[in-house]
LOMAR-85181 format. One record per atom (N, C-alpha, C): x, y, z. Coordinates in steps of 0.2 Angstrom, whole numbers, padded with zeros to 4 digits, always signed. Atoms other than C-alpha are relative to their C-alpha. Example, Ala and Ser with C-alpha at 12.3 -4.5 7.8 and 13.67 -1.06 7.14 Angstrom:
2
+0004-0006+0000;+0062-0022+0039;+0004+0006+0000;-0004-0006-0001;+0068-0005+0036;-0004+0005+0003;
! end
This chain:
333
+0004-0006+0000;+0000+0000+0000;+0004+0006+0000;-0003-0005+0000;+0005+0017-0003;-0003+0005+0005;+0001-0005-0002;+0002+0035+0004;-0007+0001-0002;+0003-0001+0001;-0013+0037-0005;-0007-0004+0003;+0004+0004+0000;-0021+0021+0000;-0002+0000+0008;+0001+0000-0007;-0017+0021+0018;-0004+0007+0002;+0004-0007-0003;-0026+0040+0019;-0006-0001-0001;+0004+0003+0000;-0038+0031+0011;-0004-0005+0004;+0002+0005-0004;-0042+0019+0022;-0001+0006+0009;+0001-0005-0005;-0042+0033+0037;-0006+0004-0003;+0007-0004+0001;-0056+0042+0028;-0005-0006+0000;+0008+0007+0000;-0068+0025+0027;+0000-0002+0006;+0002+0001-0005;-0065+0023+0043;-0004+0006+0005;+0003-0009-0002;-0067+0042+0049;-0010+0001-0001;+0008-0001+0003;-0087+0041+0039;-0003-0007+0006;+0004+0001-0003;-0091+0029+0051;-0002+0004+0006;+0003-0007-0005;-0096+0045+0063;-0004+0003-0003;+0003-0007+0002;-0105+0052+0051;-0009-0001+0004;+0006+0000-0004;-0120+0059+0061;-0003-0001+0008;-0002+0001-0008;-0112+0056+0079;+0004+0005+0002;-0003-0004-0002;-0100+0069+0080;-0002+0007+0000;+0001-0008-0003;-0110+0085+0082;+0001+0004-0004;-0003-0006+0003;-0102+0100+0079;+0007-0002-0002;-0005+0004+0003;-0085+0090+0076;+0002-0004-0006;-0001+0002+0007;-0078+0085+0060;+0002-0009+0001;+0000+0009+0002;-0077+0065+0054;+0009+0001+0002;-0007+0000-0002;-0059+0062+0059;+0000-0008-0001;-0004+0005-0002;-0049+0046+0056;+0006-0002+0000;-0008+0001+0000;-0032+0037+0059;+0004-0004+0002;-0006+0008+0003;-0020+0024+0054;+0007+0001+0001;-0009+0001-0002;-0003+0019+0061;+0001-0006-0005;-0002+0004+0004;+0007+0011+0049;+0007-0003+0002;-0008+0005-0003;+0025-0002+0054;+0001-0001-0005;+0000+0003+0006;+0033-0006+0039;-0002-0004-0005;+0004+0001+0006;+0022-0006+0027;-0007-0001+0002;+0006+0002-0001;+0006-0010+0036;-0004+0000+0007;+0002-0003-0002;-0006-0006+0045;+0000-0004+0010;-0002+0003-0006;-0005-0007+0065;-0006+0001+0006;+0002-0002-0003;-0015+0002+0072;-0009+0004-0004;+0003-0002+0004;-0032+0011+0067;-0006+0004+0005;+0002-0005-0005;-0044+0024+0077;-0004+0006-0005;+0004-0006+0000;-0060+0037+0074;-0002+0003+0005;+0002-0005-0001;-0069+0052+0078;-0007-0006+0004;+0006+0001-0003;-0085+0042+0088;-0004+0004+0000;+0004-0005-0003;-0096+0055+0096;+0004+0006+0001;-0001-0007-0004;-0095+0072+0101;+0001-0003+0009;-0002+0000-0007;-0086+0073+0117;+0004-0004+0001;-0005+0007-0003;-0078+0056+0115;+0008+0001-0002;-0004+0001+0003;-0060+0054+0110;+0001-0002-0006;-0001-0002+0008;-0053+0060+0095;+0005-0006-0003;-0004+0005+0003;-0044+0049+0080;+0003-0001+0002;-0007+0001-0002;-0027+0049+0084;-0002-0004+0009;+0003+0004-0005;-0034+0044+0103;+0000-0007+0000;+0002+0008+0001;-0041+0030+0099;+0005-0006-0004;-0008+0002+0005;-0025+0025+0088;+0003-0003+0004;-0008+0001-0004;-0012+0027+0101;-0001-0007+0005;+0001+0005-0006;-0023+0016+0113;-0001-0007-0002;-0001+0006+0003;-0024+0003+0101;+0007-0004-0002;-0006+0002+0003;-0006+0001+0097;+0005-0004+0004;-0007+0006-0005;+0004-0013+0102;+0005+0002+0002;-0005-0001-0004;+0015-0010+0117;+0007-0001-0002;-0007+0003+0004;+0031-0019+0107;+0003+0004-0003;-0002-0004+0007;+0031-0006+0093;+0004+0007+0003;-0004-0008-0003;+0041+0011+0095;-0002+0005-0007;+0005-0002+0005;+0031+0024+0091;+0006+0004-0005;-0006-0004+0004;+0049+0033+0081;-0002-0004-0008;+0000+0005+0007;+0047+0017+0068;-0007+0000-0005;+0008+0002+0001;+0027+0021+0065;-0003+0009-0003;+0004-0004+0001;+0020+0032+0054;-0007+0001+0001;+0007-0001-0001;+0004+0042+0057;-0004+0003-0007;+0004-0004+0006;-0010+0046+0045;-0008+0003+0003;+0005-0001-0005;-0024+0058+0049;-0003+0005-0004;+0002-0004+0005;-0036+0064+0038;-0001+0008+0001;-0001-0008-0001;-0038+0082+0046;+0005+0001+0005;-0005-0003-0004;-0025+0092+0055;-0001-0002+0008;+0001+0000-0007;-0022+0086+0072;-0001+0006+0006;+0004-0008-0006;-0031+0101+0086;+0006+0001+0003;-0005-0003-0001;-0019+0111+0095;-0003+0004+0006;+0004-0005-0005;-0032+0118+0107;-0005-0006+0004;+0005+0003-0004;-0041+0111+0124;-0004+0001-0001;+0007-0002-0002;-0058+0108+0121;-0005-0007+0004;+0003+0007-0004;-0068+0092+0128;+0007-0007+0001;-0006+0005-0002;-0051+0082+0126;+0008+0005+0000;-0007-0006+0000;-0033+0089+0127;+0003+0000-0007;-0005+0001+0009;-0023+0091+0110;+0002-0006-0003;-0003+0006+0002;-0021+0079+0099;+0010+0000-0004;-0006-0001-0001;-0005+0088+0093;+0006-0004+0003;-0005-0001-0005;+0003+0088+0107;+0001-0009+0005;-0001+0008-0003;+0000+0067+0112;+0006-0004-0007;-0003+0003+0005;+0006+0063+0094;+0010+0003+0002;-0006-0003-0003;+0023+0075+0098;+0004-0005+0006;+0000+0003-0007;+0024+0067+0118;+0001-0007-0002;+0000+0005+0002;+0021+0049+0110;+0006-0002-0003;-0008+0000+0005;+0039+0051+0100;-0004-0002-0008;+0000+0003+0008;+0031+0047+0082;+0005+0007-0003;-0005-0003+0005;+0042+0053+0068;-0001+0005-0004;+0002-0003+0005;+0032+0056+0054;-0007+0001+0000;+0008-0001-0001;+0012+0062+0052;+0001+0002-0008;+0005-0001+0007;+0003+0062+0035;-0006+0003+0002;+0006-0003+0001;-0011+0074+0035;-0003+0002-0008;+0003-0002+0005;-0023+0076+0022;-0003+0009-0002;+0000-0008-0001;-0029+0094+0027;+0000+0004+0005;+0000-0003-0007;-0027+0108+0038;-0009+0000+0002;+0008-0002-0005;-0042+0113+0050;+0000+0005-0002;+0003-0010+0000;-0053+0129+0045;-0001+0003+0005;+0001-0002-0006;-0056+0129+0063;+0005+0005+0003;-0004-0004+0000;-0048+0145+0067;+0004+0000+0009;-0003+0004-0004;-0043+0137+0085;+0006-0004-0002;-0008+0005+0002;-0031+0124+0073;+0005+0003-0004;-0002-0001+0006;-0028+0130+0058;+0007+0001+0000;-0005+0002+0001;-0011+0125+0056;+0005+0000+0004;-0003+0002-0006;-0007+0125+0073;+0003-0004+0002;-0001+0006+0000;-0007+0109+0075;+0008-0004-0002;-0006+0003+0006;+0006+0106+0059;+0004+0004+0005;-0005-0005-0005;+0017+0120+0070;+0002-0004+0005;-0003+0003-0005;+0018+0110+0086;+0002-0008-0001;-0003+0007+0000;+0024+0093+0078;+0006+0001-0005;-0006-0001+0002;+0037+0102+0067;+0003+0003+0004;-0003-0002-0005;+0042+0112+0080;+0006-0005+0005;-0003+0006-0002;+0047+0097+0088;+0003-0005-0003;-0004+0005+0004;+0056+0088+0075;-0005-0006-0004;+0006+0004+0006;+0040+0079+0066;+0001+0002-0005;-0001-0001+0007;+0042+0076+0049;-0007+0000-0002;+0006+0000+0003;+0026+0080+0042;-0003+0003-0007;+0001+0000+0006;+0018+0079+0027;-0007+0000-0001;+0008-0002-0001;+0002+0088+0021;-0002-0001-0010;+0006-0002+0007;-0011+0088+0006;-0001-0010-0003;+0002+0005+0002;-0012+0069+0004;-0009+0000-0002;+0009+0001+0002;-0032+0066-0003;-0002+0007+0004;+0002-0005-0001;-0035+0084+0001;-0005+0002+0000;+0004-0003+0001;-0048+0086-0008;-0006-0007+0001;+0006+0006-0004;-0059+0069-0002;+0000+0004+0007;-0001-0002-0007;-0053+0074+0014;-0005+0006+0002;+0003-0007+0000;-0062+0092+0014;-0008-0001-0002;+0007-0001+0002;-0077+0086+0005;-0003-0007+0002;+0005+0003-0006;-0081+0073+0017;+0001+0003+0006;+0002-0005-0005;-0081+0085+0030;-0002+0006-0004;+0004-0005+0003;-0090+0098+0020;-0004+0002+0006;+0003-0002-0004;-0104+0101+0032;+0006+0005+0007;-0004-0004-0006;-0089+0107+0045;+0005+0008-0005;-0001-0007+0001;-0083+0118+0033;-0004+0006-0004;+0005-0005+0000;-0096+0127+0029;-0001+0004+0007;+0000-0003-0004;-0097+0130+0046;+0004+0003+0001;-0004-0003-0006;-0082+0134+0053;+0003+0008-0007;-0003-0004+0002;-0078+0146+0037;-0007+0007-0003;+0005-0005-0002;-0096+0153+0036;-0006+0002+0003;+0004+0000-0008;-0102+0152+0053;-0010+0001-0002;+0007-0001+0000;-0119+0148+0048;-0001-0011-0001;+0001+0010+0001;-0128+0127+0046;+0002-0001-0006;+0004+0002+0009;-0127+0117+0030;-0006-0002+0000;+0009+0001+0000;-0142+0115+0023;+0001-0008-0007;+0000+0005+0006;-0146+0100+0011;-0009+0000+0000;+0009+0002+0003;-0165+0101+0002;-0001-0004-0003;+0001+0006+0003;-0174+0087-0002;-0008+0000-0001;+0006+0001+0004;-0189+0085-0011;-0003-0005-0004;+0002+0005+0005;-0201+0073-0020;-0005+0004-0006;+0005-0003+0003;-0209+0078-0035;-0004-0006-0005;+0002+0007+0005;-0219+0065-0050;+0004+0001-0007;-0006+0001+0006;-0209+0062-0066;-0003+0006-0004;+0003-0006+0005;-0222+0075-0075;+0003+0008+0004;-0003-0008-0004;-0214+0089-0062;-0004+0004+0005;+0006-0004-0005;-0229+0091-0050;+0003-0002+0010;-0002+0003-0007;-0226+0089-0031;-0009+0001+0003;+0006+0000-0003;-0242+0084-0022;-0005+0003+0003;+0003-0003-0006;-0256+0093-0015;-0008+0000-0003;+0005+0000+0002;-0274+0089-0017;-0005+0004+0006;+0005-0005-0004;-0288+0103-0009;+0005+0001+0007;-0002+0001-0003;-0276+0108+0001;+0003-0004+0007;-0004+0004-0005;-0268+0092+0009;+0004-0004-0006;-0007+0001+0006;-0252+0084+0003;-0002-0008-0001;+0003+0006+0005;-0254+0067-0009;+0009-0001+0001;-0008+0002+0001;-0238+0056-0007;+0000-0002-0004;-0001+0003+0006;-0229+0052-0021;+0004-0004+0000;-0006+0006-0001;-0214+0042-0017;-0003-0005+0003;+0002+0010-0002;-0216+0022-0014;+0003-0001+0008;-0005+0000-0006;-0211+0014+0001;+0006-0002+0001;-0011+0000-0003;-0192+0012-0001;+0002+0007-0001;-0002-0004+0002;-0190+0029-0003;-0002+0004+0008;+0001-0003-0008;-0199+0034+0016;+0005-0002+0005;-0005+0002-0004;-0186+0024+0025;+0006+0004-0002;-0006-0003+0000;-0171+0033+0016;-0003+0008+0004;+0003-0006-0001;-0181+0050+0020;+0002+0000+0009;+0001+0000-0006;-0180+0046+0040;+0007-0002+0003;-0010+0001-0001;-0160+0039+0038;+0001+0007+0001;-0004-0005+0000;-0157+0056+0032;-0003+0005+0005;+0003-0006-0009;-0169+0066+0047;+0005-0003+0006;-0003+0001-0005;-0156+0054+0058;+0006+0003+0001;-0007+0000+0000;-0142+0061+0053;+0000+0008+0000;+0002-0007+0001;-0149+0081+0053;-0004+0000+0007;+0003-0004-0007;-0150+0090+0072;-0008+0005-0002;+0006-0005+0000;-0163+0101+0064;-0003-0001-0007;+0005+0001+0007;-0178+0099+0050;-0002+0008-0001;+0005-0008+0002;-0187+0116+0043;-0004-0003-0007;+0006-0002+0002;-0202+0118+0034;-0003+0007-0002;+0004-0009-0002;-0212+0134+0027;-0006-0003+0005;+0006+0001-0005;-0227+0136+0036;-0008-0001-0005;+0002+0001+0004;-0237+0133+0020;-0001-0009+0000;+0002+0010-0002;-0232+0112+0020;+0001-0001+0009;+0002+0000-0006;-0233+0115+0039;-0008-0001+0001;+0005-0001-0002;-0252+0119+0037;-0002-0007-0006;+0002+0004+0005;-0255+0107+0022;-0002-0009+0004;-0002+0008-0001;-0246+0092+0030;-0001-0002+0006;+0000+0004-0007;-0248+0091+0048;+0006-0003+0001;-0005+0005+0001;-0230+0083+0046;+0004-0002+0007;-0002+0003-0008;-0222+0073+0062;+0007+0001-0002;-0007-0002+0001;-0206+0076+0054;+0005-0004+0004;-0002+0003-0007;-0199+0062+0065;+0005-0008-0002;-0004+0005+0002;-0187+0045+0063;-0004-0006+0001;+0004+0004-0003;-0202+0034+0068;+0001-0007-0005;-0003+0003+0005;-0195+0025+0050;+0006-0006+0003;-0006+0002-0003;-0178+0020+0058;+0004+0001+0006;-0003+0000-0006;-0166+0019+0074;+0003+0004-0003;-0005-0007-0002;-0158+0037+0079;-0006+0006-0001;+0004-0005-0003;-0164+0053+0085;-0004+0005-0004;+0003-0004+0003;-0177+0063+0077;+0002+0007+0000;-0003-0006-0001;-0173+0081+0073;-0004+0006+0002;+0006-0006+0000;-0178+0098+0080;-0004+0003-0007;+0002-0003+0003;-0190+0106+0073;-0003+0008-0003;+0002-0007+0000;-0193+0123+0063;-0003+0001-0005;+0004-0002+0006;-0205+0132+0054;+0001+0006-0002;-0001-0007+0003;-0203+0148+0044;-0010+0002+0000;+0007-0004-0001;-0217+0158+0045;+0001+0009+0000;-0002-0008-0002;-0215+0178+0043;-0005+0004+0004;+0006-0001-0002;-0233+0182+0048;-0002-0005+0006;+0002+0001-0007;-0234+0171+0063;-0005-0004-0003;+0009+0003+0001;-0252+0162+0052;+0000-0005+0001;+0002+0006-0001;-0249+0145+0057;-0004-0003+0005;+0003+0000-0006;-0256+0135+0071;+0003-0004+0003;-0004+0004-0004;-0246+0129+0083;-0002-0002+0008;+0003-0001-0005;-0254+0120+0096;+0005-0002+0007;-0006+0001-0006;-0247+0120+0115;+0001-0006+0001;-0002+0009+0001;-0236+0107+0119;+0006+0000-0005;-0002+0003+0005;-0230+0106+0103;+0009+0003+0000;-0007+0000+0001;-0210+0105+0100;+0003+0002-0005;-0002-0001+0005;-0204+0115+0089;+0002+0009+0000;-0003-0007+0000;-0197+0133+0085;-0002+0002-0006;+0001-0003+0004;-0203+0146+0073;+0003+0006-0001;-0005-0008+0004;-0193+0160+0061;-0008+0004-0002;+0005-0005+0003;-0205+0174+0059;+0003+0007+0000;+0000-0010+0000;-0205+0195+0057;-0004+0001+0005;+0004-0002-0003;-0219+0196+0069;+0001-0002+0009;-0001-0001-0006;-0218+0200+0086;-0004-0003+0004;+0006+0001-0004;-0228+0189+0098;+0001-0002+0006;-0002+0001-0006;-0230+0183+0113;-0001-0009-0001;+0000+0007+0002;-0224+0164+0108;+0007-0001+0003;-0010+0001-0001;-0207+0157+0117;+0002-0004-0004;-0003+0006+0004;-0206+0146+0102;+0003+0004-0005;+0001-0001+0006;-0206+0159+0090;+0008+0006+0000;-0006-0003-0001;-0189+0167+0086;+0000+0005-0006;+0000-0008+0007;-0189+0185+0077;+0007+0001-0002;-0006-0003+0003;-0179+0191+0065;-0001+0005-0004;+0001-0005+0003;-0178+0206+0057;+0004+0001-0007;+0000+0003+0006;-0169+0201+0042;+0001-0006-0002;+0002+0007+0001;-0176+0187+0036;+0000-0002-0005;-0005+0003+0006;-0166+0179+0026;+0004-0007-0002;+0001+0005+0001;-0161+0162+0021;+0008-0001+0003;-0006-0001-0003;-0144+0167+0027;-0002+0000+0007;+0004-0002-0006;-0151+0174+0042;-0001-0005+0006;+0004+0006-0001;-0160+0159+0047;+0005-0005+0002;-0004+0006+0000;-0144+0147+0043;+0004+0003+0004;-0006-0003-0004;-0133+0158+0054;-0004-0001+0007;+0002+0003-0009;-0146+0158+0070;+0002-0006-0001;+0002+0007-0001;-0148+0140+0069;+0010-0001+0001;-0010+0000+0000;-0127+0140+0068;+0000+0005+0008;-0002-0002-0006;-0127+0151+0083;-0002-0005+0004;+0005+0005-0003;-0142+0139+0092;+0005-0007+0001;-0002+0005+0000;-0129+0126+0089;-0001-0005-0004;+0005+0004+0007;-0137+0117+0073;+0006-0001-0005;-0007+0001+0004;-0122+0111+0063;-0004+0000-0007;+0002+0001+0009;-0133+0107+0047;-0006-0001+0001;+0012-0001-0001;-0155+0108+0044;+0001-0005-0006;+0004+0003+0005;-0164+0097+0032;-0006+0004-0001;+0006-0004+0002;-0174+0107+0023;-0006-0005-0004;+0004+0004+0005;-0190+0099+0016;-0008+0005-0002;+0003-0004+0002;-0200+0115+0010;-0003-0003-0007;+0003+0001+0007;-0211+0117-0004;+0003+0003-0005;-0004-0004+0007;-0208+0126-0021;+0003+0007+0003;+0000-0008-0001;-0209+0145-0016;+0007-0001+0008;-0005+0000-0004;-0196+0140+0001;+0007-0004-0002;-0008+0003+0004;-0183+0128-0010;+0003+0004-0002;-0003-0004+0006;-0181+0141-0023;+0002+0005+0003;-0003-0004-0002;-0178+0155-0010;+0004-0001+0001;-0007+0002-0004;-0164+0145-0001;+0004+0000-0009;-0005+0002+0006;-0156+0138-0019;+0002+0009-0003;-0003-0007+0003;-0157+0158-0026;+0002+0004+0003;-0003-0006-0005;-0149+0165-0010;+0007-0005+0002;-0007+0002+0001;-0134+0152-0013;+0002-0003+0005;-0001+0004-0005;-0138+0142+0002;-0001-0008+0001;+0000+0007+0000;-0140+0125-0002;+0006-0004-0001;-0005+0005+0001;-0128+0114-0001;+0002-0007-0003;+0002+0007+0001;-0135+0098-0004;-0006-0003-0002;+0005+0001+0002;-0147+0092-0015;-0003-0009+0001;+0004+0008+0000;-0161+0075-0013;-0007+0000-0001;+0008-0001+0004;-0173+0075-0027;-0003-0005-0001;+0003+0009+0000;-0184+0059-0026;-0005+0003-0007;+0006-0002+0007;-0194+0058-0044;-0001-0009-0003;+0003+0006+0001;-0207+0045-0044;-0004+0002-0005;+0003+0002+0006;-0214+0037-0059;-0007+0003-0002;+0004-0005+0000;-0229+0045-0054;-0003+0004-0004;+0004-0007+0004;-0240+0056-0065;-0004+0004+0002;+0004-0003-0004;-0249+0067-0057;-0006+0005-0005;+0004-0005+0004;-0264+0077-0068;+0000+0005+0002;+0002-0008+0000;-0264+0094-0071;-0005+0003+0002;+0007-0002-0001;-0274+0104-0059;+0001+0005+0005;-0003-0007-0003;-0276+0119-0049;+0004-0002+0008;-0002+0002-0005;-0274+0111-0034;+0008-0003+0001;-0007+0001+0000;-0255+0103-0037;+0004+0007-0003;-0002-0004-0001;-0241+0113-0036;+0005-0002-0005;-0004+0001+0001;-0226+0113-0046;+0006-0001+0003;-0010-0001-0004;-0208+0107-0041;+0003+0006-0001;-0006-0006+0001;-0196+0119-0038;+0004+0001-0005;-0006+0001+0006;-0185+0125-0053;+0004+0001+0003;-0009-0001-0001;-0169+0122-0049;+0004-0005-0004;-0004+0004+0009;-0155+0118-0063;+0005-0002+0004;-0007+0003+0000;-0142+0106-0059;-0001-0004+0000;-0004+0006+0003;-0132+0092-0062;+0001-0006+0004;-0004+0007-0006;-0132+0076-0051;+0006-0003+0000;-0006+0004+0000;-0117+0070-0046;-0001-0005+0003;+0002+0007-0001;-0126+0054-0040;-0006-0002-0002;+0008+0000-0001;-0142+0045-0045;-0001-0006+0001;+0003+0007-0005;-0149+0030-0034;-0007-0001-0003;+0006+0001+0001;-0165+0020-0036;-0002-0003+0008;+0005+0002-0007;-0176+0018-0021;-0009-0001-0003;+0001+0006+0004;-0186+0003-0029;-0002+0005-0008;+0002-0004+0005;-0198+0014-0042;+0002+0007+0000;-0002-0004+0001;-0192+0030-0039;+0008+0001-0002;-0007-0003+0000;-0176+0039-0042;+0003+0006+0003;-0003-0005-0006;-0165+0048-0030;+0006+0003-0006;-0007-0007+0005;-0154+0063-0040;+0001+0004+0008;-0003-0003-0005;-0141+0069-0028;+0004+0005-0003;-0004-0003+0001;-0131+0083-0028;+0004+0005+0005;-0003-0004-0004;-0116+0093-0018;+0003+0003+0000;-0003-0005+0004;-0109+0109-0020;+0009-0001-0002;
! end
């Protein structure tokens, strides 16, 4: 195996986090002993012990850690936050050489890290799988570089371009292997949003009730306050209008930026959007989406006042899946 392969093998281990680590980025890490692999360690949860961690503690007692390359898909921390520096174990530990694939945009590491194991005579070598590395943590760099959530919108439309709504209530169109992917990806997203439009249509539960893992907050846009939210109910609302609702979170410019930057203050690392036409196309034409999942069932829907049209939006999938009779178009920026 070579450098590319061994980095590669630290990012396939690193994505088994994906959706447990929080506000912290996919992190994986591989020791290597002449020629192979020895040792191997990710990112688990938020809070828990970071790659390299889990590495060290696996690594057979016999070995010296001078003889033992590291590889670690993002830049080792360099700053106390729920664990102490991975830096600074890697340095202390005596390894040699580290292979990173990229720096941290967390302006806490950003090349601090690389600093404190040259400093100390680490041989370190950067930009391996850089750009995999980067773009499987994408959600973390969007945050950390513009402090606001990722957004990924998903939508079902019928093959003729309608999205469902009969006298106003909603008409499902996707089958059922297409409901169970929909509640994977609510597992893996701390926060849902809605307008208040398929709010009022859908009654939607917005919930994992499909699959194991925890359902996500939820929120509704609403400028005007019209919807109806009964007491009890869990959930948060973006309005313009001032009321007397503790759910209801005003903003004064309300804007699709706006919105993805509270929810980023709140602590909301990335939303699943699942709006209608008129709320997709604002997010996509205000350059906030990040990630598309367009479900398009065989479905024909006839022409009528009551259906709505999909959203226009022009792109390219860079993936397309079948979830049985449907088909799933993905896309990432």
């Amino acid at each position: 195996m070579n450098h590319a392969e061994f980095m590669r093998r630290a990012l396939e281990i690193a994505q088994k986090g994906d959706g447990l680590t929080g506000s912290n980025p996919l992190v994986g890490c591989v020791m290597v002993h002449e020629g192979a692999i020895v040792s191997e360690g990710y990112h688990h949860e938020f809070g828990g012990p970071h790659a390299e961690v889990e590495a060290v503690r696996r690594l057979p007692h016999h070995l010296d850690a001078r003889d033992i390359t590291v590889y670690v898909t993002l830049e080792p921390c360099a700053h106390f936050g729920k664990t102490p520096p991975c830096a600074e174990l890697l340095r202390d530990r005596g390894f040699k050489k580290v292979v990173v694939a990229t720096l941290d945009p967390n302006p806490l590491v950003a090349g601090k890290g690389i600093r404190i194991l040259q400093e100390a005579g680490v041989e370190v070598e950067l930009g391996v799988l850089k750009e995999e590395a980067q773009r499987q943590n994408r959600r973390f760099w969007v945050n950390q570089t513009e402090k606001r959530a990722y957004l990924l919108a998903k939508w079902a439309e019928s093959v003729n371009g309608w999205m469902g709504v009969n006298q106003g209530k909603s008409v499902a169109i996707s089958g059922s292997e297409a409901k169970p992917f929909v509640h994977q990806l609510r597992a893996k997203y701390p926060a849902i949003m809605v307008g208040v439009q398929t709010w009022e249509n859908d009654r939607p539960q917005l919930n994992t009730r499909l699959v194991e893992g925890p359902s996500p907050a939820i929120w509704v846009i609403d400028p005007q306050f019209r919807g109806h939210y009964p007491e009890g109910k869990d959930l948060q609302i973006f309005t313009k209008k001032k009321v007397e609702d503790a759910r209801a979170v005003v903003l004064e410019d309300f804007s699709p930026r706006a919105m993805l930057e509270e929810l980023w203050e709140r602590k909301f690392t990335s939303v699943l959007l699942e709006g209608g036409k008129r709320t997709l196309e604002q997010f996509w034409e205000a350059g906030m989406v990040d990630e598309i999942a367009q479900i398009i069932s065989p479905l024909a829907l006839s022409v009528g006042a009551d259906h709505v049209a999909a959203p226009t939006i022009d792109f390219t999938p860079s993936e397309v899946h079948y979830l049985g009779a449907d088909t799933l178009k993905c896309w990432k920026r």
